[in-house]
C-alpha positions, -999 to 999 in steps of 0.1 A, spaced: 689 -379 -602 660 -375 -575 682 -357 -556 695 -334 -580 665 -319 -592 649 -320 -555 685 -294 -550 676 -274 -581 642 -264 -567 657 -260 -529 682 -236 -550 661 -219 -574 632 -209 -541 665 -199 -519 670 -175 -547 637 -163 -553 625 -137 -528 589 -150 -513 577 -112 -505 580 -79 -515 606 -61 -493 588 -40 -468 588 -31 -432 577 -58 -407 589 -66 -372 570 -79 -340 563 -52 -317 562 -61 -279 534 -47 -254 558 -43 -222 551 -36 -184 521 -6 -196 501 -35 -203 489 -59 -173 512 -95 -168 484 -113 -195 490 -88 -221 525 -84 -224 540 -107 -250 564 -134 -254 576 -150 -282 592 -182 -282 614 -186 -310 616 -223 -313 588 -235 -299 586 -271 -295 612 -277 -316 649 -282 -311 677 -269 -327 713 -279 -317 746 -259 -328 782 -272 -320 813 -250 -317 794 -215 -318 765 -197 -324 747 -164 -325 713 -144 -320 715 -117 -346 680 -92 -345 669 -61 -359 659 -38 -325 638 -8 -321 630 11 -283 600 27 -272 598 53 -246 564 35 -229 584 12 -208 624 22 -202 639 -11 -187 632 -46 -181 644 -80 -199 648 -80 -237 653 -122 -239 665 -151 -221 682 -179 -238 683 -216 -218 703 -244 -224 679 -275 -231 702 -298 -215 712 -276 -182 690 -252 -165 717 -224 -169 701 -190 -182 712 -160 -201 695 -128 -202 697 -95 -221 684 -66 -196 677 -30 -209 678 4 -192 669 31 -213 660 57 -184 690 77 -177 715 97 -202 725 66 -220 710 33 -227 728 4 -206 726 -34 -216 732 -59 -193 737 -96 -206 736 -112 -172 737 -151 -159 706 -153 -144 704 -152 -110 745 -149 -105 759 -120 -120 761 -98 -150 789 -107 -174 790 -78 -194 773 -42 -191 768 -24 -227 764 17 -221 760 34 -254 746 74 -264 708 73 -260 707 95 -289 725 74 -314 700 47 -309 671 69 -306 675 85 -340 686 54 -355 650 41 -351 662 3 -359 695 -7 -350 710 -41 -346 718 -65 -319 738 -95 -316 747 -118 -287 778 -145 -299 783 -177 -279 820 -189 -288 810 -225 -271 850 -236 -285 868 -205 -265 845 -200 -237 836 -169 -243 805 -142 -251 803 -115 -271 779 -88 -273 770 -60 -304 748 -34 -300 749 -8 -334 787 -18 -342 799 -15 -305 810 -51 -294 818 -58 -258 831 -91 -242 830 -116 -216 845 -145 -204 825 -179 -194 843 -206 -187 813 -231 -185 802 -231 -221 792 -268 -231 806 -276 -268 768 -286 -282 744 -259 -274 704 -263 -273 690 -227 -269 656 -222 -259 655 -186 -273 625 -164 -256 619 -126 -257 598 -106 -238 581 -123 -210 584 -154 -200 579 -180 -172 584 -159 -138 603 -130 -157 577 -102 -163 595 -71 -166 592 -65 -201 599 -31 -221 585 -15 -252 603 -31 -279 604 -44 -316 624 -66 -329 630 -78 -370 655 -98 -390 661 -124 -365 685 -149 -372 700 -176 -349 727 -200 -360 761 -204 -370 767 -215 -407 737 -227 -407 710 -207 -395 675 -202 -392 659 -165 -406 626 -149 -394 620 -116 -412 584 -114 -390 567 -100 -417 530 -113 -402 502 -97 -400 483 -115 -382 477 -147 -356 502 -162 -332 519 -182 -357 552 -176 -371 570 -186 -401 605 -186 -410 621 -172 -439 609 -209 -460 571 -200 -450 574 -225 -424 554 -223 -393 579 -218 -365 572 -208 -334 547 -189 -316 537 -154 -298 512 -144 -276 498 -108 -275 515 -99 -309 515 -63 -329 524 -71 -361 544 -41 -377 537 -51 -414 509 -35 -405 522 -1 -398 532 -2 -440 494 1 -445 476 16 -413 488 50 -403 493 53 -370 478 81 -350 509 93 -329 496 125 -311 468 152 -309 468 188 -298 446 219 -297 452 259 -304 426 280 -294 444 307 -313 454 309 -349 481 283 -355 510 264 -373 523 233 -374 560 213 -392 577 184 -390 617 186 -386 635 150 -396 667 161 -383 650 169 -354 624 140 -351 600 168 -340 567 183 -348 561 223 -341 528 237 -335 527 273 -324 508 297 -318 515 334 -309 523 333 -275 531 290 -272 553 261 -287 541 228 -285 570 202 -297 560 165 -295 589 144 -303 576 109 -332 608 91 -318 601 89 -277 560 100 -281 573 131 -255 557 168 -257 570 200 -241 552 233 -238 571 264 -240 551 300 -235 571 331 -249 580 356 -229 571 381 -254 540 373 -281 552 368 -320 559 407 -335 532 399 -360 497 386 -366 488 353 -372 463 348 -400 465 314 -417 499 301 -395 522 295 -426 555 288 -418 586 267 -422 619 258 -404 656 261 -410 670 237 -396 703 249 -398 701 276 -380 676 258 -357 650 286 -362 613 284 -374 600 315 -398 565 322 -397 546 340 -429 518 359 -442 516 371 -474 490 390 -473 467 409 -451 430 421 -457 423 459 -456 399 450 -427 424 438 -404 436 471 -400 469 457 -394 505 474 -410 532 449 -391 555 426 -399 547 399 -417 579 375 -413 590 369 -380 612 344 -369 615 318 -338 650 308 -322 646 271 -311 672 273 -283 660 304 -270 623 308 -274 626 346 -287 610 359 -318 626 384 -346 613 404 -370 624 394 -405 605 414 -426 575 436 -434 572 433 -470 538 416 -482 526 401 -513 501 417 -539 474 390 -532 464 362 -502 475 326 -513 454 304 -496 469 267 -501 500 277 -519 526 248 -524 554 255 -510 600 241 -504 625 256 -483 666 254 -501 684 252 -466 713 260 -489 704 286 -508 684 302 -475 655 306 -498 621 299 -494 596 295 -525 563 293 -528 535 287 -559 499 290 -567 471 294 -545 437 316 -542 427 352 -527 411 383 -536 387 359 -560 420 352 -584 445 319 -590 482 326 -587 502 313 -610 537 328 -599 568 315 -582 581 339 -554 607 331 -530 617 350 -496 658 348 -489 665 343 -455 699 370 -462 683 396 -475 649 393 -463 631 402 -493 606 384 -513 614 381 -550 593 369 -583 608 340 -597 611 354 -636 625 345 -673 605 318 -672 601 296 -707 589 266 -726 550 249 -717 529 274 -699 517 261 -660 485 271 -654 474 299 -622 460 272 -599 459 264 -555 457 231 -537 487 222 -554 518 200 -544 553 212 -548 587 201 -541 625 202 -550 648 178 -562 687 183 -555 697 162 -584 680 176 -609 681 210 -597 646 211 -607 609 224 -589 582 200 -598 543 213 -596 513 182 -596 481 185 -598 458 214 -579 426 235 -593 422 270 -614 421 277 -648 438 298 -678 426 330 -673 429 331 -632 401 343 -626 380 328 -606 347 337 -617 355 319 -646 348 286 -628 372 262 -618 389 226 -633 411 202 -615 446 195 -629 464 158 -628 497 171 -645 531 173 -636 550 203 -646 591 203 -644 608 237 -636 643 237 -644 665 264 -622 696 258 -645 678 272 -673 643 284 -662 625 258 -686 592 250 -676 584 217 -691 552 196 -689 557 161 -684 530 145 -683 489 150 -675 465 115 -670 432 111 -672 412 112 -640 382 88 -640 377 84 -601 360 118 -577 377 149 -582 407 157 -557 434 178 -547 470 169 -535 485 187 -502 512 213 -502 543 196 -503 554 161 -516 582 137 -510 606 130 -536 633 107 -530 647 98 -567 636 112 -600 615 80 -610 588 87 -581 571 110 -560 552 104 -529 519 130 -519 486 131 -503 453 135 -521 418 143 -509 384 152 -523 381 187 -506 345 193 -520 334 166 -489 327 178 -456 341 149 -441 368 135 -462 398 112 -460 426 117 -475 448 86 -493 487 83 -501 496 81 -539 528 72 -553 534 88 -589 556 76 -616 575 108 -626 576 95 -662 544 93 -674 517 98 -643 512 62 -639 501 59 -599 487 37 -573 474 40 -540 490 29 -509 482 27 -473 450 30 -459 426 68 -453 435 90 -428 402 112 -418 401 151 -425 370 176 -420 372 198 -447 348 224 -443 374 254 -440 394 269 -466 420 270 -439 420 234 -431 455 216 -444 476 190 -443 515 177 -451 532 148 -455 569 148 -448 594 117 -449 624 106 -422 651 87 -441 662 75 -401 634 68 -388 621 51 -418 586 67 -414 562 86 -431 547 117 -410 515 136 -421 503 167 -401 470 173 -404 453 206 -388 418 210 -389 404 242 -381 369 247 -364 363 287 -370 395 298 -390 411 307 -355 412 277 -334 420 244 -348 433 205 -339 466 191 -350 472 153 -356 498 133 -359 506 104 -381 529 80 -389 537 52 -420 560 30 -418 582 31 -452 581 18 -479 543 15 -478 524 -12 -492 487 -12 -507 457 -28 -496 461 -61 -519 494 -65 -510 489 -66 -472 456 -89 -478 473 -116 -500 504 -116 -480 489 -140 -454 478 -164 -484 509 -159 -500 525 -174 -475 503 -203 -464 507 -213 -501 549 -208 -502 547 -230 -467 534 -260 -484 557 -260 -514 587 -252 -489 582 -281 -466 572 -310 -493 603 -294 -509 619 -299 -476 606 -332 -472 619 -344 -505 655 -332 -501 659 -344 -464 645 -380 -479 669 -379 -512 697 -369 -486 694 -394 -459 692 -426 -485 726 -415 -503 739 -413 -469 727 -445 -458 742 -459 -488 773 -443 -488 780 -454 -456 761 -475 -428 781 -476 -392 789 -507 -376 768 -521 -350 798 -516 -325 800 -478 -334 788 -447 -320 766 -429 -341 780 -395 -345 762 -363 -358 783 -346 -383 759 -320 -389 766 -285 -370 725 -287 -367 698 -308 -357 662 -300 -359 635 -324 -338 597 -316 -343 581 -321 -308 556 -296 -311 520 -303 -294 492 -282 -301 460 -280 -273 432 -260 -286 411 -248 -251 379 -223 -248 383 -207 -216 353 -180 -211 363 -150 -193 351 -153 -159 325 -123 -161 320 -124 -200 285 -129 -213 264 -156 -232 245 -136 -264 276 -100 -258 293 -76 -279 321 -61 -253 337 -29 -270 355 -18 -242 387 -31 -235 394 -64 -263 370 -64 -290 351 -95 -281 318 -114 -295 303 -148 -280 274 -163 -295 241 -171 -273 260 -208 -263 285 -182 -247 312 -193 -270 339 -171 -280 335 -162 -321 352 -133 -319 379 -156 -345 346 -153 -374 357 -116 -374 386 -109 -396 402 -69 -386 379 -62 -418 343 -71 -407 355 -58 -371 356 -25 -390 325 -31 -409 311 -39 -380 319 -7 -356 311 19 -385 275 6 -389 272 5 -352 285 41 -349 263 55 -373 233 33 -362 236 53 -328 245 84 -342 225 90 -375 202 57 -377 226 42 -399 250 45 -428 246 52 -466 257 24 -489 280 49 -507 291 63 -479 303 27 -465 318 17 -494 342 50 -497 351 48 -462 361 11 -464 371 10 -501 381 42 -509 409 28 -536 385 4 -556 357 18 -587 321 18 -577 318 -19 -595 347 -36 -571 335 -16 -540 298 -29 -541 311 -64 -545 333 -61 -519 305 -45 -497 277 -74 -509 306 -101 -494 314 -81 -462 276 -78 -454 268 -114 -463 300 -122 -440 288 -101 -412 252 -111 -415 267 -149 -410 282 -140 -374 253 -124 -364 232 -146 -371 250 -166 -343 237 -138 -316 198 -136 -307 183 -98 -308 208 -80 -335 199 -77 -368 216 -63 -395 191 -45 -423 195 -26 -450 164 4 -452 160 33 -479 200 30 -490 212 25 -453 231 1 -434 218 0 -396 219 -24 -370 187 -27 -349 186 -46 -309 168 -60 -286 179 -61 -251 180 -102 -257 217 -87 -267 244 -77 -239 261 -49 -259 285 -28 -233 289 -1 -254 251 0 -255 243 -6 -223 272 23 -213 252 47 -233 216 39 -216 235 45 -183 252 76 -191 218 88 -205 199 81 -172 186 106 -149 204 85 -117 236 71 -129 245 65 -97 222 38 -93 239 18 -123 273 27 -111 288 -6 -104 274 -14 -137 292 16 -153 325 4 -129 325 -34 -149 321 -21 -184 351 8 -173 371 -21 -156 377 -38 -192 398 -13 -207 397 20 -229 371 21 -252 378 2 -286 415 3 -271 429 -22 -297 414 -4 -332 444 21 -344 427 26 -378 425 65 -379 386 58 -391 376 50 -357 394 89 -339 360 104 -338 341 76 -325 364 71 -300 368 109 -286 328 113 -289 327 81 -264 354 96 -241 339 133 -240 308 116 -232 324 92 -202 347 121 -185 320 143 -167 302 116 -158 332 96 -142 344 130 -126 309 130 -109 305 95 -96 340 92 -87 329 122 -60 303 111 -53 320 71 -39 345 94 -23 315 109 -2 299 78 1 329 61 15 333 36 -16 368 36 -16 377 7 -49 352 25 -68 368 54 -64 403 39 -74 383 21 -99 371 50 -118 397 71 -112 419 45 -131 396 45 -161 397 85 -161 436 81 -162 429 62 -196 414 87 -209 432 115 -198 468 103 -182 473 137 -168 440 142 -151 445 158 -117 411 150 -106 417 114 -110 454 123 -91 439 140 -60 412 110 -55 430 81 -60 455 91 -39 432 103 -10 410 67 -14 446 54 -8 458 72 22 419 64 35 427 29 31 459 31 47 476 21 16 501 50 21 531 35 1 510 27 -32 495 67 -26 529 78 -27 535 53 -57 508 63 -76 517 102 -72 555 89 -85 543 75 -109 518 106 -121 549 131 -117 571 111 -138 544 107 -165 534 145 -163 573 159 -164 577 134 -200 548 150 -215 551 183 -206 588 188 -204 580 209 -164 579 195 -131 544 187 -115 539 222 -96 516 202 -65 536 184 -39 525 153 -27 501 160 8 489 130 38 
């Protein structure tokens, strides 16, 4: 009876999924990062599992351009010292996988279509040891190959590592999810942390560890800054999924930048675009691989009477004049979708000549004419702009949310904001509102386009536009009746122009969200960036109680566990003891023995700091007993933490308000102050473990006032850069540079600006000392700094020229011709040309 109820509950948690499905996977920092910082991940840790007859490592794998080749795992007998490895080349034509017997030969050698696995994004891998027919098999995305080994033992005890480990440390960029190892029996990792070293398996069991993890679970909730470029002209900017590209042009340049490999290419016309860019609308067929820039309208003091469609063959690079034909008003933030089948193009709403549109008019690629979409019927939709459109195949149907206007159009008239959702049917013309919701949080607008994947739910962007600096947040929307919430975390926007937009676009492939956001500084030149979501996203409560979720699911599991295993062994024992003259046999294909040992060791970094903050490089914090507390910090109050330091330097400190909707944008004012009184009252704790820093709050401000009794390197690099002889503090300037970028580990989109004003700041002044220990003979400094410039700017010929010269000075003529190598390769990936400057002694 013990037994059989210990099996229900063992039967009724296998059945019950512990977490939400979502992305996840364990990303690996490869051979960009130095030996320390690359990661390994030891699957079993110091526990043993044993299969007999057979057994497989099955894996979820995804390939990163930043390191092409090196060893994706090695799996070791326990009970021999024979090892199997799994070696990747991604940098040719075609990816090649070697599965090799190390230190002998390769056994079999996997080439499959780069493509196919780049535009796959995940695909999976599986290496099959037949122990019974000696022999190995090998799948990579349905293609199997095979080898003989004639040495397989019939019990196998792997010792399953990937990425680096012992002596190997030639590791690419990599991810890996959905690992399973086992035969009939097997043992599941979905590595769905989000944090710490640990892992668990599928049971919430912690098993085995990691060092130098990037949790991917965390890409469902923290967008991902992928790229950033600049137009001193007026310019556009799309995303193409079948593609995996982004286009921002200009009227005499195409930059594409490629989400799958990180690569850009520049391409300059020959000829200028036929017609004037104004506000850089466009969009792309991809069919006919060509991209079609707009304007509907141009103001009589342009003095301007050409075309005003032009299109953009992609293969060639040569533009074509579509059309000439304008539209009676401008439409600033219309919403817009493109019918690649149809070859139409249709666009609604949007503002100009002080009046709301509230028409539908479409541009047909055939006969290059715009057209009013008319015999329209049923609820009336509203002249508005800011709002989001899109198309759905299945219901043959335009769908219009949200945006801001008003009945009569006029704008004069004054303005409201709309949270509606209106239903356009193109089978019968039938306009039909489905539903409008009540909107009790700061006014807001949606983006142009939105992503709808069924005809429950729609996915868009939404920001408060009336803020200067604003942020805008993903929303999911029930199509039924409005019902919403808020996933992911704020992605930045300055929103002082009427010509500043954004997009969000989805890649089924991929798995990703992409928004595009493009800031303009003057209404002519303006910044694009780039970023990604993994799908589906997640919100903020989700990703915070997923940690507790499963610390909780790992107790029940195991005294589950325990129970069973107990119930089990007695009946056995009962059913049958072995004579004292007979050998015990294991009839179990699987044995599991917990030898695990934990040491827990402060080791202070050699030239870290009693009583420091180090920003540069890892985020670090140890107390005035030079202890390492940088653990009291969860990602959180690191955040808290950075903004109130930012805008202590910058602004002498940071509203309460402003704090809260910056860190809590999703929550009402009630659960955003009592979030905010916890994250001070947390942060106040670990600084009160530091002498001279002080946290205060003064007239409605957060600010963080110092002493020099604190060693703050982001502070002291300011006092240097800000003195009259910086030469003087050089080798001070060298050891904070030496650490690493500046707040290189903080990805949160928040944190852009601060960053870029810290780098802007750094580059002259590195430029100038780095001349300056050239002319004074001080050779590592120079290699030093010119290092540190490369992370800032990997294509900085300045930093090129003198490294290499400090190199050929020292007579270190092979790492000169290395480093220039090394610089060509880098520069031809990003900008799709050859380096122009040959290498010189």
């Amino acid at each position: 009876m013990f037994l059989k109820y210990a099996l229900r509950l063992l039967i009724f948690f296998a059945l019950t999924p512990f977490f939400a499905a979502a992305q996840g996977g364990l990303k690996f920092h490869g051979s960009e990062e130095p030996i320390n910082q690359r990661t390994s991940y030891d699957v079993f840790g110091g526990q043993t599992a044993r299969f007999h007859e057979s057994f497989d490592v099955d894996f979820n794998l995804a390939l990163y351009p930043t390191t092409e080749f090196g060893y994706i795992l090695r799996i070791k007998n326990k009970d021999s010292n024979r090892i199997y490895n799994l070696f990747y080349d991604g940098q040719a034509n075609n990816v090649v996988f070697r599965l090799n017997e190390e230190g002998t030969h390769s056994l079999i050698v996997a080439e499959v279509d780069k493509t196919e696995l780049l535009n796959t994004g995940w695909f999976n891998v599986r290496i099959t040891f037949d122990l019974t027919r000696d022999s190995i098999r090998l799948n990579v995305n349905n293609h199997e190959f095979r080898a003989r080994n004639d040495e397989l033992p019939d019990t196998y005890s792997p010792v399953v590592v990937f990425g680096r480990s012992d002596h190997v440390i030639d590791v690419p960029s990599f991810a890996i999810k959905d690992l399973s190892i086992g035969n009939s029996n097997r043992f599941h990792f979905e590595l769905k942390e989000i944090e710490g070293e640990a892992v668990h398996d599928a049971d919430g069991r912690e098993f085995g560890t990691v060092t130098n993890p990037e949790w991917l679970m965390n890409d469902a909730y923290h967008w991902r800054h992928k790229a950033s470029f600049k137009s001193q002209s007026v310019a556009g900017a799309n995303y193409v999924a079948e593609k995996k590209e982004v286009y921002y042009f200009n009227k005499d340049t195409l930059i594409t930048f490629n989400v799958r490999s990180g690569q850009s290419r520049i391409e300059t016309f020959e000829q200028e675009a036929p017609m004037r860019l104004v506000l850089g609308t466009n969009f792309v067929d991809a069919r006919s691989n060509k991209l079609y820039a707009y304007e509907v309208y141009y103001a009589e003091d342009l003095n301007y009477d050409g075309p005003s469609v032009a299109s953009l063959d992609l293969n060639t690079y040569t533009w074509n004049v579509e059309s000439s034909e304008r539209l009676p008003m401008q439409l600033h933030h219309h919403g817009s979708y493109f019918d690649p089948i149809a070859s139409q193009y249709t666009i609604f709403g949007g503002f100009g000549n002080m009046r709301y549109n509230k028409n539908f008019f479409r541009f047909d690629l055939n006969s290059k004419a715009w057209s009013t979409l008319e015999g329209l019927s049923g609820d009336v939709l509203n002249p508005r702009y800011f709002s989001s459109v899109g198309y759905l195949k299945k219901t043959n149907s335009i769908y219009v949310f949200g945006g801001m206007g008003n009945e009569s159009g006029e704008q004069i008239v004054g303005r409201k904001y709309y949270y509606d959702l209106h239903k356009v049917d193109l089978n019968t013309n039938q306009v039909s509102k489905l539903w409008e919701i009540e909107w009790k949080q700061d006014n807001m607008v949606p983006v142009r386009g939105m992503v709808i994947l069924d005809d429950s739910t729609f996915y868009t962007l939404c920001y408060p536009e009336h803020f200067s600096q604003s942020y805008l947040r993903l929303y999911r929307f029930s199509m039924k009746d409005g019902q919403y919430e808020i996933l992911g975390d704020s992605i930045p926007i300055r929103s002082d122009k009427i010509t500043t937009n954004a997009n969000l676009y989805f890649d089924q492939e991929l798995g990703n969200l992409y928004a595009l956001v493009q800031e303009f500084e003057d209404d002519i030149s303006s910044d694009l960036k780039v970023y990604s979501l993994a799908f589906p996203p997640i919100t903020a409560s989700e990703l915070s109680s997923y940690a507790k979720e499963k610390d909780d699911l790992s107790t029940v599991v195991i005294l589950i566990a325990i129970v069973f295993t107990s119930a089990l062994a007695f009946l056995l024992y009962r059913k049958r003891k072995p004579k004292e003259d007979e050998p015990a046999v294991n009839e179990s294909p699987i044995t599991i023995t917990v030898t695990r040992e934990k040491h827990f060791k402060e080791k202070p970094e050699s030239s870290a700091r009693a009583n420091s903050i180090y920003l540069f490089g890892d985020f670090v914090v140890r107390d005035r007993k030079n202890h390492d507390i940088t653990y009291m910090l969860s990602a959180q109050l690191k955040q808290a933490f950075c903004l109130i330091l930012q805008y202590s330097t910058t602004e002498g400190g940071i509203a309460s308000q402003r704090f809260s909707s910056i860190m809590w944008p999703d929550k009402s004012a009630d659960k955003a102050k009592n979030s905010r009184g916890v994250t001070i009252n947390h942060l106040r704790k670990v600084l009160s473990e530091l002498d001279g820093v002080e946290l205060i709050y003064e007239k409605g401000s957060f600010k963080l006032e110092y002493t020099d009794a604190l060693y703050c390197d982001y502070i002291h690099c300011l006092k240097i850069i800000s003195d009259s002889e910086i030469s003087k503090h050089r080798n001070d300037l060298v050891e904070i540079l030496n650490r690493g970028r500046f707040l290189q580990l903080f990805d949160h989109p928040l944190f852009d600006s601060f960053k870029e004003e810290m780098e802007k700041k750094l580059e002259p002044v590195i430029v100038v000392e780095m001349e300056k220990s050239f002319e004074e003979d001080q050779l590592q400094t120079v290699i030093a700094l010119a290092e540190a410039l490369f992370r800032i700017d990997p294509l900085n010929d300045t930093a090129l020229i003198y490294e290499v010269q400090a190199l050929q000075k020292m007579r270190m003529h092979d790492e000169a011709k290395l480093k220039y190598q090394s610089f060509v390769i880098e520069y031809k990936k990003v900008m799709g040309t050859d380096y122009p400057h040959p290498y010189r002694v």
